[in-house]
C-alpha positions as CSV (number, residue, x, y, z in Angstrom):
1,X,-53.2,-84.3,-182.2
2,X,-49.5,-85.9,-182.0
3,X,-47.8,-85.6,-179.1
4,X,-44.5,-83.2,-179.5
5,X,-41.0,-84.3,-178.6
6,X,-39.6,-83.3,-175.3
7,X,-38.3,-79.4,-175.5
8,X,-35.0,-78.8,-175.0
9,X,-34.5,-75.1,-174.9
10,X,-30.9,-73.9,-176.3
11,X,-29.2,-71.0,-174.4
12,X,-28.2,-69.0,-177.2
13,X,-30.7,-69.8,-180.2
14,X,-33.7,-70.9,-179.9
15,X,-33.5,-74.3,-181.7
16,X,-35.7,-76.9,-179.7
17,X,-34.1,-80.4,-179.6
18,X,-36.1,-83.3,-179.5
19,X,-35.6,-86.1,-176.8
20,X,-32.1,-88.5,-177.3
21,X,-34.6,-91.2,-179.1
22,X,-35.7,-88.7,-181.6
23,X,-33.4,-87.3,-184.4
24,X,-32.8,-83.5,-184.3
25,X,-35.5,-81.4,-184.4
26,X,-33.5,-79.0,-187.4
27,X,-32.9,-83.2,-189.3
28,X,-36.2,-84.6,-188.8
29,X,-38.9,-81.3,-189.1
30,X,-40.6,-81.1,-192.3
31,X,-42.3,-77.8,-192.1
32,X,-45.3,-78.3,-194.1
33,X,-46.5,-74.2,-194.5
34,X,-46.1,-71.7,-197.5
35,X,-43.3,-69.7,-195.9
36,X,-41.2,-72.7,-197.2
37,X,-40.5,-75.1,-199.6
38,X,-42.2,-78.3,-199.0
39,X,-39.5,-80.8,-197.3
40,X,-36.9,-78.1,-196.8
41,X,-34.9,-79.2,-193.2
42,X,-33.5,-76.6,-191.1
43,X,-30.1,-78.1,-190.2
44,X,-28.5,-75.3,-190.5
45,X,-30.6,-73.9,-187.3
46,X,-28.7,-76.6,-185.2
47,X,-25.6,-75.2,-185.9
48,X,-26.1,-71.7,-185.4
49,X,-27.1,-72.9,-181.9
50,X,-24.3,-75.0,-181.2
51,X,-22.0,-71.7,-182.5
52,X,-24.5,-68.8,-181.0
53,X,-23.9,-71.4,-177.5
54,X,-19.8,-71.5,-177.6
55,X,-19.7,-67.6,-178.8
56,X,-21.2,-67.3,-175.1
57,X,-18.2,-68.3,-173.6
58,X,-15.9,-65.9,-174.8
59,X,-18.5,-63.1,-174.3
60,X,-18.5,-64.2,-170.3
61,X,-14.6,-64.6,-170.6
62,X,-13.8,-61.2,-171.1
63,X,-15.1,-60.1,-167.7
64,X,-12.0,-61.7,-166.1
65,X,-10.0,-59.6,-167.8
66,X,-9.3,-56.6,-169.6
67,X,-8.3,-57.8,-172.5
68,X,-9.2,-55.8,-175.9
69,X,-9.6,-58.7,-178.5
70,X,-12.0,-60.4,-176.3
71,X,-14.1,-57.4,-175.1
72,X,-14.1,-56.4,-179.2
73,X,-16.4,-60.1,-179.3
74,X,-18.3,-59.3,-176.3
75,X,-18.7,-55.9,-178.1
76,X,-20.1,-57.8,-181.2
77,X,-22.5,-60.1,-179.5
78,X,-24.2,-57.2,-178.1
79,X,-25.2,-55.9,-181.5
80,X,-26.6,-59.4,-182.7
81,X,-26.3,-62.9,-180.6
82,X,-29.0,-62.4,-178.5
83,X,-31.7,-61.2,-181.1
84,X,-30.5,-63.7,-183.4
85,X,-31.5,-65.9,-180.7
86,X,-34.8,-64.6,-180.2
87,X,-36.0,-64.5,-183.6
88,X,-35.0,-68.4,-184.3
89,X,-37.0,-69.0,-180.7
90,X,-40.0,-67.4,-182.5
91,X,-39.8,-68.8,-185.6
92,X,-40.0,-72.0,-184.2
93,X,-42.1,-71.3,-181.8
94,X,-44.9,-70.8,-184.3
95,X,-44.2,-73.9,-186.3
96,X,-44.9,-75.9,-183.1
97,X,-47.7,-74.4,-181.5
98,X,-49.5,-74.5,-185.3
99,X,-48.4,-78.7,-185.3
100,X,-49.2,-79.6,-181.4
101,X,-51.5,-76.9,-179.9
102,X,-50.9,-74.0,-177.0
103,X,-51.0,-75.6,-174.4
104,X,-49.1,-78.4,-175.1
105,X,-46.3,-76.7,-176.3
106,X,-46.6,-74.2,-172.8
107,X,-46.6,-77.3,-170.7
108,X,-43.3,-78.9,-172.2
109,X,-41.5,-75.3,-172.4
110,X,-42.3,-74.7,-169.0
111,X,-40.8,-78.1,-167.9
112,X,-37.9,-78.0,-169.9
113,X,-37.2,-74.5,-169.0
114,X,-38.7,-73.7,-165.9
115,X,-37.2,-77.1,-164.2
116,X,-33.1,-76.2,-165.2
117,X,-33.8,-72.1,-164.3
118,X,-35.0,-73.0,-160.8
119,X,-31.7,-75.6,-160.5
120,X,-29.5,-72.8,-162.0
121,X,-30.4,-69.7,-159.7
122,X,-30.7,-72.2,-156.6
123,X,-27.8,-74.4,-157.0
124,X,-25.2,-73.0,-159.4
125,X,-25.5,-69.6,-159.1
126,X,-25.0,-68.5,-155.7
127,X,-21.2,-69.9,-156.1
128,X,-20.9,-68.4,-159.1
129,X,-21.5,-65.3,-156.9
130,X,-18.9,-66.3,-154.2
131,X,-16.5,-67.2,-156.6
132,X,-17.0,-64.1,-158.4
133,X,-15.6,-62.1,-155.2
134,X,-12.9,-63.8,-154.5
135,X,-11.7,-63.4,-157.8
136,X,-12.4,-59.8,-157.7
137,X,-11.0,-59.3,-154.3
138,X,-8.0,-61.9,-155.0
139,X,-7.1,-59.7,-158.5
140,X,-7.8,-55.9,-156.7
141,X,-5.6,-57.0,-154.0
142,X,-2.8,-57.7,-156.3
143,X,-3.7,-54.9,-158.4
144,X,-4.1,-52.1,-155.4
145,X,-2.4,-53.6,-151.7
146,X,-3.5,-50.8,-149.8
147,X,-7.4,-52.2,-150.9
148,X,-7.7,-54.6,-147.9
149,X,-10.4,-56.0,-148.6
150,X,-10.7,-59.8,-147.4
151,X,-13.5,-62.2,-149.2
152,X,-15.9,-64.4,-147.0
153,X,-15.8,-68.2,-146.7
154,X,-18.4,-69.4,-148.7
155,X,-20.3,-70.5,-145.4
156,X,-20.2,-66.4,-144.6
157,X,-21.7,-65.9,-148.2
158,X,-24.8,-68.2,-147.5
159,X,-25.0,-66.6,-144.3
160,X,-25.3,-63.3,-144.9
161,X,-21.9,-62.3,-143.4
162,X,-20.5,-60.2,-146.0
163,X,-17.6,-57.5,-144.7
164,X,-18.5,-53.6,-144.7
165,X,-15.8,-53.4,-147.3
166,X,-17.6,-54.8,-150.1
167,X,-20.2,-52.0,-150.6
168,X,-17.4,-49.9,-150.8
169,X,-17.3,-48.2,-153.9
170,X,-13.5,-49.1,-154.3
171,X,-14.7,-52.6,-154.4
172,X,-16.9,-52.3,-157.3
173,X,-18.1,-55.6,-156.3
174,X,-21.2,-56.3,-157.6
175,X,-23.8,-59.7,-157.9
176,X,-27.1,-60.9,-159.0
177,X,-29.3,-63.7,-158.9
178,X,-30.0,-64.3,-162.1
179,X,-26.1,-63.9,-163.8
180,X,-26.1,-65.8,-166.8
181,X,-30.0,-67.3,-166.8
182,X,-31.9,-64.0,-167.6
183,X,-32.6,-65.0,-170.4
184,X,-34.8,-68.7,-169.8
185,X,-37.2,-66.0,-167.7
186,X,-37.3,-63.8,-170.7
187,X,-38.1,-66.5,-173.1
188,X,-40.7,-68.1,-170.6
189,X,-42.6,-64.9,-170.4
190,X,-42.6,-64.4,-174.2
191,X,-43.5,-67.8,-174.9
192,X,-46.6,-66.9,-173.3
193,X,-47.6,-64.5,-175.0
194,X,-46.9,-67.3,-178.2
195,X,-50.6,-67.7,-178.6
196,X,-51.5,-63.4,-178.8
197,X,-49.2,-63.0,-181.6
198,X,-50.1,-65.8,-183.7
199,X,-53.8,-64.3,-183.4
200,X,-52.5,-61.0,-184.6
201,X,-50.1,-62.6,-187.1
202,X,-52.9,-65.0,-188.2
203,X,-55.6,-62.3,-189.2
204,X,-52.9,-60.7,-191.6
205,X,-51.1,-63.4,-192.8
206,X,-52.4,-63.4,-196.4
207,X,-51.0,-60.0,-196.0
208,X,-47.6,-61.3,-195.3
209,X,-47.7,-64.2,-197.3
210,X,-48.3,-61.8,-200.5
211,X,-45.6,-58.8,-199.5
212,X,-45.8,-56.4,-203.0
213,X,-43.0,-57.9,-205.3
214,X,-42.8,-54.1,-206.8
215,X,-41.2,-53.6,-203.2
216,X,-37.7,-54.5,-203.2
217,X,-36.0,-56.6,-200.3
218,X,-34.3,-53.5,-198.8
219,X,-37.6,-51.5,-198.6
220,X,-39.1,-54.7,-197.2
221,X,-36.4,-54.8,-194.5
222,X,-36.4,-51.5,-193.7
223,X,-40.1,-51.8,-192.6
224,X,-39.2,-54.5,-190.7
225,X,-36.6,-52.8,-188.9
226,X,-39.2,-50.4,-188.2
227,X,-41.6,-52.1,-186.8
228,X,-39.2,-53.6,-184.3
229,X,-37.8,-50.0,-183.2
230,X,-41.5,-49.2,-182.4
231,X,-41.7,-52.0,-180.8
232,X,-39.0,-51.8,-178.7
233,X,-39.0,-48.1,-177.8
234,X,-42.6,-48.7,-176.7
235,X,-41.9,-51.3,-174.2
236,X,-38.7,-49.0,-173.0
237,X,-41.3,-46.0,-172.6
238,X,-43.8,-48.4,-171.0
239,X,-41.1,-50.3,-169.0
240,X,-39.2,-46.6,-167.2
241,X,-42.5,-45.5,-166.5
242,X,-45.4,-48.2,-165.1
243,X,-42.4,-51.1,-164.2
244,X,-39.1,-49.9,-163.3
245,X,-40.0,-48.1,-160.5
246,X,-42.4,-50.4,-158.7
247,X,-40.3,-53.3,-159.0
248,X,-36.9,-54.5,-157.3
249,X,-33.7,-53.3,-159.1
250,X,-33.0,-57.0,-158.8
251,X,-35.6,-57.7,-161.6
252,X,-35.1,-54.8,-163.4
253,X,-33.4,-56.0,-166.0
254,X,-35.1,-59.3,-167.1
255,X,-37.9,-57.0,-167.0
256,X,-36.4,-54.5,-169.6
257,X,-35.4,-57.3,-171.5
258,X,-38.8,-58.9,-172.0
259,X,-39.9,-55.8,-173.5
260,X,-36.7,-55.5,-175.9
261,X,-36.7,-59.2,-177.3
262,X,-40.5,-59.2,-177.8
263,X,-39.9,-57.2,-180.9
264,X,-37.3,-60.0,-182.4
265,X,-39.4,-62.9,-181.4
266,X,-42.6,-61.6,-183.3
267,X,-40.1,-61.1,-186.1
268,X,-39.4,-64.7,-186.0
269,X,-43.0,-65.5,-186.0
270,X,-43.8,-63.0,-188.6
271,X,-40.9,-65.1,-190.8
272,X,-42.6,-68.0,-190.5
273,X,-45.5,-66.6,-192.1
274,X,-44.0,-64.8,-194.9
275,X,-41.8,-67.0,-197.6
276,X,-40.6,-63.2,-198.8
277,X,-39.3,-62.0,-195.4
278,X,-37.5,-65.4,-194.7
279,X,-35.7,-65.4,-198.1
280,X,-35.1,-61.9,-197.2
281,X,-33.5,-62.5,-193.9
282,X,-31.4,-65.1,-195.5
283,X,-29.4,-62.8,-197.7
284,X,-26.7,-60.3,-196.5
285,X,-28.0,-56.4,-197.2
286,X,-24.7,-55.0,-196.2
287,X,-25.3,-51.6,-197.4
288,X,-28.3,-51.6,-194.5
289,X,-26.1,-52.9,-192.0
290,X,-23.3,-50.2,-193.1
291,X,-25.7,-47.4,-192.3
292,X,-27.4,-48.9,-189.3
293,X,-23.8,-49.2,-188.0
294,X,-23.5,-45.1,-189.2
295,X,-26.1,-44.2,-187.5
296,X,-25.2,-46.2,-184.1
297,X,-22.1,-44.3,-184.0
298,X,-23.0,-40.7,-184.7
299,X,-26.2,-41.7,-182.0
300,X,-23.6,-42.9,-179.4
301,X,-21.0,-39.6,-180.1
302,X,-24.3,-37.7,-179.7
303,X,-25.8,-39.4,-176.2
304,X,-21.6,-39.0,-175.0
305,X,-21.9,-35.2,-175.4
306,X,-24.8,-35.0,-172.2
307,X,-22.5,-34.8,-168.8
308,X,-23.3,-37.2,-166.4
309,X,-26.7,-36.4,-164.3
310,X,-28.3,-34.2,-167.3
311,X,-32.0,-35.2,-167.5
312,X,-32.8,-32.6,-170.2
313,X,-35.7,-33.7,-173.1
314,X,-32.1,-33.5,-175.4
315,X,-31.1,-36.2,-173.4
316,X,-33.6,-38.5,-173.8
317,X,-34.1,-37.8,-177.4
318,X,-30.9,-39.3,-177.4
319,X,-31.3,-42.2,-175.9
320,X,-34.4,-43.3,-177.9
321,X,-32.2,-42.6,-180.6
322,X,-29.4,-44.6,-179.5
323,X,-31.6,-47.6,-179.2
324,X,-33.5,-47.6,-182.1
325,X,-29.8,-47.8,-183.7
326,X,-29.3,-50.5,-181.7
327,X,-32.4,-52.3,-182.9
328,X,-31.6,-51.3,-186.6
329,X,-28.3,-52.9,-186.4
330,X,-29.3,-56.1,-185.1
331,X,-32.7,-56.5,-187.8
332,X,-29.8,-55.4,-190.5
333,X,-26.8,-58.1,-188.6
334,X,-29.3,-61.2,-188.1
335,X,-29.3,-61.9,-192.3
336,X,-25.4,-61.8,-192.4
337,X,-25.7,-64.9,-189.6
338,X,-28.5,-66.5,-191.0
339,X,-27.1,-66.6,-194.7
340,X,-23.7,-67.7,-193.3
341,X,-25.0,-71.1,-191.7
342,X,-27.3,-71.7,-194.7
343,X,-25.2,-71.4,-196.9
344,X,-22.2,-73.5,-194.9
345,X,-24.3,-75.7,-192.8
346,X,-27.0,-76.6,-194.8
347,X,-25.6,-80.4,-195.7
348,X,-24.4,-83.2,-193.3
349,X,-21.2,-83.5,-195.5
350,X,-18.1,-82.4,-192.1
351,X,-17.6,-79.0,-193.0
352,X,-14.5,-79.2,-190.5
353,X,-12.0,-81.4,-192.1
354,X,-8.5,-80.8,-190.5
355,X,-5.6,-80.4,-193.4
356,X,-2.0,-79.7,-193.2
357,X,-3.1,-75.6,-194.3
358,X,-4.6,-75.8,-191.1
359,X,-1.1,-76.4,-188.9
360,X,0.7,-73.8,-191.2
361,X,-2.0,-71.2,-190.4
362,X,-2.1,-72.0,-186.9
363,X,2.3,-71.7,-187.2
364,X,1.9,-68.7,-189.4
365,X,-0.5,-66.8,-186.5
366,X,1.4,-67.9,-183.3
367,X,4.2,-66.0,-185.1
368,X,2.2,-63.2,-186.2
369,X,0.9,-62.9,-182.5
370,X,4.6,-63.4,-180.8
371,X,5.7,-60.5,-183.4
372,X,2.7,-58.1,-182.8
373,X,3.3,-58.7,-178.8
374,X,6.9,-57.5,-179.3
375,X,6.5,-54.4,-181.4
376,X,4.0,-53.8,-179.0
377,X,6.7,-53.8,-176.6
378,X,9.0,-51.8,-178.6
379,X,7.0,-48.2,-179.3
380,X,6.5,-46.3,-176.2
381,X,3.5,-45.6,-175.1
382,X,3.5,-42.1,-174.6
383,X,4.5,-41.7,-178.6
384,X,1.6,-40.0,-180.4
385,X,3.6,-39.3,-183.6
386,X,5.7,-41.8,-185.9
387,X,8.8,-39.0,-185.7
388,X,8.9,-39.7,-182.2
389,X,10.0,-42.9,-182.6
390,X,11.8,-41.7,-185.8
391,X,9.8,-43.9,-188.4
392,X,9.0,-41.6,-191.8
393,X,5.5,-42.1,-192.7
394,X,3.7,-40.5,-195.6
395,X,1.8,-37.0,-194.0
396,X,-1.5,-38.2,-195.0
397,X,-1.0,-41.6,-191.8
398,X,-0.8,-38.7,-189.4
399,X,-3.6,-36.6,-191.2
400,X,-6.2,-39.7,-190.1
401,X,-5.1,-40.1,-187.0
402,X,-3.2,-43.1,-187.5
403,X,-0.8,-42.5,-184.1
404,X,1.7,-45.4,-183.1
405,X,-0.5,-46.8,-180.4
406,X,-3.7,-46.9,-182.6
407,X,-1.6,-49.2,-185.2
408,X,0.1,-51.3,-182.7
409,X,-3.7,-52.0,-181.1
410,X,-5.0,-52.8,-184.4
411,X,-2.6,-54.8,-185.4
412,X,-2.6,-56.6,-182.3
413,X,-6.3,-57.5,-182.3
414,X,-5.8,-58.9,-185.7
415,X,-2.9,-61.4,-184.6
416,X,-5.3,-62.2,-182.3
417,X,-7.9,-63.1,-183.7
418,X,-6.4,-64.4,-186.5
419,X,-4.9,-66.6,-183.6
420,X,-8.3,-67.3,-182.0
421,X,-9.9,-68.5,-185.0
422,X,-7.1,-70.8,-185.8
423,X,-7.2,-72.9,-182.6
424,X,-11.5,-73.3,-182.5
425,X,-11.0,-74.2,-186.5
426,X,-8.0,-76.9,-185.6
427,X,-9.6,-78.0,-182.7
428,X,-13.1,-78.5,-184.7
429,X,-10.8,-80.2,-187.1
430,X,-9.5,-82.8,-184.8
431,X,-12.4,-83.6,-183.4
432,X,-14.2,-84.3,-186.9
433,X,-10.4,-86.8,-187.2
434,X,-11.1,-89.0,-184.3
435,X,-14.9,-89.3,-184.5
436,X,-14.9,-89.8,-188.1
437,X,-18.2,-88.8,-188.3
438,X,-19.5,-86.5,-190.9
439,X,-20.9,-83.4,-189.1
440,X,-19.8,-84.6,-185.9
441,X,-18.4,-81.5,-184.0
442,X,-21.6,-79.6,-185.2
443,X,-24.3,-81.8,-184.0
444,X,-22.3,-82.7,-180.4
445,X,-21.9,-78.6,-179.9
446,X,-25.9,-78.5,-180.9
447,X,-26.9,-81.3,-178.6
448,X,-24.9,-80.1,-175.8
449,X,-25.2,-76.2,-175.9
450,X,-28.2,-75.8,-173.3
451,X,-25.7,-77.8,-170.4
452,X,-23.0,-75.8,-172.0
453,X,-24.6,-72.8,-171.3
454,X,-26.1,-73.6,-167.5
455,X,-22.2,-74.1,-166.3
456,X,-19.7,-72.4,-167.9
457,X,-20.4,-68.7,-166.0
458,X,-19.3,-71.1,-162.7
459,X,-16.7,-73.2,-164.7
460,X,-15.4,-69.7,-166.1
461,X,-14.4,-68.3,-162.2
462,X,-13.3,-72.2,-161.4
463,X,-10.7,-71.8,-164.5
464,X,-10.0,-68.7,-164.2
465,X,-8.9,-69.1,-160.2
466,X,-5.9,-71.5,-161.1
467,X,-4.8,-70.0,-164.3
468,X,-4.3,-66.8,-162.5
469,X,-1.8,-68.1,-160.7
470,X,-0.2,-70.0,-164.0
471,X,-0.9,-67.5,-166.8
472,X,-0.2,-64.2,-164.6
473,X,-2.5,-61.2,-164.5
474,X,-0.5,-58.8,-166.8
475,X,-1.3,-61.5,-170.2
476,X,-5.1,-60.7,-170.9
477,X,-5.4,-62.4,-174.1
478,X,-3.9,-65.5,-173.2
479,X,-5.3,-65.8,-169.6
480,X,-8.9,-65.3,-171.4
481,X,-8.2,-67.4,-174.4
482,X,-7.1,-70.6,-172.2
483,X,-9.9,-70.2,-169.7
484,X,-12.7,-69.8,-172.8
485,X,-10.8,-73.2,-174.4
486,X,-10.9,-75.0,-170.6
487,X,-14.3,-74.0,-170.1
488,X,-16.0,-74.9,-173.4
489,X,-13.9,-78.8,-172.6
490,X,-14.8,-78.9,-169.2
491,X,-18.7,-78.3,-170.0
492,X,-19.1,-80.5,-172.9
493,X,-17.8,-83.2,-170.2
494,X,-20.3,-82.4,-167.6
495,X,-23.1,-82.3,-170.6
496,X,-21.6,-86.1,-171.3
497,X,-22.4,-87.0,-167.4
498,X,-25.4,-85.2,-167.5
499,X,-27.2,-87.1,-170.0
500,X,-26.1,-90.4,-168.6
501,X,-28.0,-89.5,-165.1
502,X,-32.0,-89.5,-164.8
503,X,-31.9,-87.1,-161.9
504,X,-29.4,-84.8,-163.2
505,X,-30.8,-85.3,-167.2
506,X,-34.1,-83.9,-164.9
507,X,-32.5,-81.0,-163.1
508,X,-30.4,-79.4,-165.6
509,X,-32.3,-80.4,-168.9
510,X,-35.7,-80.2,-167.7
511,X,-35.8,-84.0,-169.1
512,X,-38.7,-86.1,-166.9
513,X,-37.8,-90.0,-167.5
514,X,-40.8,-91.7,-169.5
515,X,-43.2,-93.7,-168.6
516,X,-42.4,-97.2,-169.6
517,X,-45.8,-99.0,-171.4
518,X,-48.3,-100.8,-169.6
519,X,-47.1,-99.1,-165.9
């Protein structure tokens, strides 16, 4: 049996790189089983992680402030990144267990994610923590004066020296140990269990492998999104009652979470064995993510109607049935990302190319934006009908609802993002320029994202601290849109100092340096 290349696990999918001396796992694997075609390469895995990795950054940005656009991405991810994640992590999983054994593939995972999880929680993360409170304390004392509330030197953090003040409820200042890095437990504990499913999978493979073609892809979906809400309202049921309250609160939710992503990483596997449910989950079904997005919201308006500290059956009917939306929407989101980057990152041709349409866009939406900020600025914001500000609208605007305020927020979160999407697709564009490379900007994002990942929760509150002070706290959108653009800079650089060190290549990408031949 062949030896496999050194894992590299990626934070937000769960492509697995090869060493530097090895080309991309996603260039390089031919995947020699039925589920695809003979030769077919997976690049387009590579950048899904790269782009899964930097949509992170945003999604941690918001926290810093309270701005609408960014907390409508965070929103977003919730319903999709993660299990997106998980079910490329299984996917893969099987293919390399199948090619290199068990135990093998147990051994590198834990090395390459076990090493850079213990260097994260023991080195990064409690100064995340620290930096976390001052920034909480710094912006709540310029929010609220009377709060006086001062934040400990970060030798009174280590030491346990934390003011009264800060389990005050006013505070609502709040840490963890695990921030960021849940997720490498998660993915360690269900790695382990690789070996189980594959048995189970295994014995009904031919099953899989021959799904009824009388069935038609949305039926064949829809059991799919079954099985994972059984899955994962099982493990909630078992988790609340034989884990949660036996264990520390500290643990309680990488716990809950191992239970919820099982069902998307035996998905993954499951797609490795069926040719019919990959070519299914590589196709849009958009009428099945419309009503799994219906039924999310009516469960949601129904789970809002309990007051807070009800623990009638009603109650908890409701929350099963809120997550078993949840779950629906994600199984019914994952083929929208999955046929995007196939069907726009499949090649090597640079899908990034920067052309003068690109500086009139990113003109046309720094106008836009400067416009929608102003007309923000101009209707009041007590106005709950257009005659109030004596604009004559058509009866049937104020018939839906459509008030002043709910226009000037909609129109502002599309200048933003029309804004946002301008700047990564100008800034993709450049660098494709300078490294003239085709694909370039793709396969660096890829190859970086794990480092990416481990630092930019610390670099976040670094950036954040000074462009307080610069941007103000009163401009959300901007003060979150420059720190996500500093942070995602800033961590590609440490990844390039990273991978130039043995000790640090060691620490933070669970790389061991080889043994050179004949020592």
């Amino acid at each position: 049996m062949s030896t496999p290349p050194d894992l590299l696990v990626a934070s937000d999918s769960a492509v697995i790189s090869p060493a530097p001396d090895v080309r991309p796992l996603a260039e390089a694997a031919v995947i020699p089983v039925s589920a695809v075609k003979p030769k077919e390469r997976y690049v387009y895995l590579d950048a899904m992680k790269g782009v899964m990795i930097l949509w992170g950054i945003p999604v941690h940005a918001c926290v810093i402030s309270h701005s609408a656009f960014f907390h409508l991405v965070s929103d977003i991810s919730n319903c999709v990144r993660m299990e997106a994640f998980f079910m490329i992590s299984g996917f893969l999983s099987y293919m390399l267990v199948k090619r290199y054994g068990a135990s093998t593939i147990m051994r590198k995972r834990v090395i390459a994610t076990g090493i850079p999880l213990l260097t994260v929680v023991l080195l990064l993360n409690p100064v995340t923590n620290w930096l976390i409170l001052h920034y909480q304390v710094d912006k709540a004392a310029a929010l609220t004066p009377e709060l006086k509330v001062v934040a400990p030197t970060l030798g009174e953090f280590f030491t346990g020296k934390i003011p009264w003040q800060f389990f005050d409820d006013r505070a609502k200042i709040t840490w963890n140990w695990h921030l960021h890095i849940w997720f490498l437990a998660v993915l360690l504990c269900l790695a382990s269990l690789s070996s189980p499913i594959i048995h189970a999978l295994d014995r009904t493979k031919k099953a899989l492998r021959s799904l009824p073609s009388r069935l038609p892809d949305w039926m064949i979906l829809s059991l799919a999104a079954a099985a994972a809400v059984f899955l994962c309202v099982v493990a909630r049921l078992g988790y609340e009652a034989a884990i949660k309250p036996f264990t520390s609160p500290s643990f309680h939710y990488p716990l809950r979470m191992v239970g919820y992503y099982f069902a998307f990483f035996a998905l993954g596997m499951a797609m490795y064995c069926s040719p019919r449910l990959l070519r299914i989950f590589t196709n849009c079904h958009w009428f099945q993510l419309a009503l799994a997005g219906l039924l999310l919201w009516a469960a949601r308006l129904w789970q809002a109607g309990f007051t807070p500290g009800t623990h009638s059956l009603a109650k908890k009917i409701s929350e099963v049935t809120a997550l078993s939306a949840e779950v629906y929407v994600a199984v019914a989101f994952v083929p929208v990302l999955f046929a995007f980057f196939k069907r726009f990152c499949s090649g090597t041709e640079g899908t990034m190319r920067l052309s003068p349409g690109h500086g009139l866009h990113l003109l046309a939406s720094g106008v836009i934006l400067a416009i929608a900020t102003r007309f923000g600025h101009l209707l009041p914001s007590h106005a709950q009908t257009w005659s109030e500000i004596h604009v004559g609208l058509p009866a049937f605007v104020a018939e839906i609802g459509l008030t002043p305020a709910r226009f000037s927020s909609g129109l502002m979160l599309a200048a933003q993002g029309y804004f946002f999407v301008m700047v990564c697709l100008v800034i993709f564009g450049l660098f494709e320029r300078f490294i003239k490379k085709a694909g370039a900007p793709m396969h660096f994002v890829a190859e970086s994202a794990f480092c990416v990942y481990l630092f930019h929760y610390l670099v976040i509150y670094l950036n954040a601290l000074w462009l307080r002070n610069w941007v103000g706290i009163d401009d959300d959108f901007m003060l979150s849109l420059l720190v996500t653009l500093f942070t995602a800079g800033i961590t590609m650089g440490i990844y390039v100092a990273v991978e130039r060190s043995v000790i640090l290549r060691c620490l933070f990408l669970g790389k061991l340096p080889k043994r050179q031949a004949g020592k």
